[in-house]
N, C-alpha and C positions, 0 to 999 in steps of 0.2 A: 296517953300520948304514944304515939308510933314511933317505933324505931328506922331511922334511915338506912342504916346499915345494921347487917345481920352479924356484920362480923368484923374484926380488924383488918383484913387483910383487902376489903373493900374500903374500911375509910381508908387506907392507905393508899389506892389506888387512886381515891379521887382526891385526897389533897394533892401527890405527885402529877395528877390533872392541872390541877390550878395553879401551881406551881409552874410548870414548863411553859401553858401557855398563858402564864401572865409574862413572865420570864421572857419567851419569844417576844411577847407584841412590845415589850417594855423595850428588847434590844432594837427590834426592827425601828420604832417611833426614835429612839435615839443616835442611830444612824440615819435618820433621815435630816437631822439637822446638820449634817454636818456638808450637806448635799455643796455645791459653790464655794467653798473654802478649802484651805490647806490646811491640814491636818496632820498631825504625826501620831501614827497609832502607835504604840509602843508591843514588843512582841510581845511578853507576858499577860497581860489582862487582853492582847486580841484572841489570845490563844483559848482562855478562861472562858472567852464569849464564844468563839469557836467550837471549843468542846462541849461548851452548853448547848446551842443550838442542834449540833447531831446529835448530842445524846438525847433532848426534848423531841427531836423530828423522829429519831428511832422508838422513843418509848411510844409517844402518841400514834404513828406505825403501827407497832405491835400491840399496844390493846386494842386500837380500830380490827386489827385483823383476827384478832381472838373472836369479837364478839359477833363477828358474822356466822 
């Protein structure tokens, strides 16, 4: 049997893949239900989703740019 990765620091790279963009589409799809209603977001967990989101849109960013 083949090895998928050569080394740690690739599987590391693609779990923090699946990770961010499960992560993104999980937040995107649940902001979406809140589309027609009144909401109160509360600042601590907007902030938690906030900082997810650039740091997931920076990381995916930056290994797209690497492997060109």
């Amino acid at each position: 049997m083949k090895a998928i990765h050569d080394n740690w620091n690739e599987l590391f790279h693609d779990c923090m893949s699946i990770i961010f963009v499960c992560g993104i589409i999980g937040i995107a799809v649940k902001f979406v239900t809140f589309f027609n209603q009144w909401v109160y977001f509360p600042s601590f967990p907007n902030a938690l989703d906030s900082t997810f989101l650039v740091s997931g849109v920076l990381y995916l960013a930056w290994k797209s740019r690497r492997h060109k």
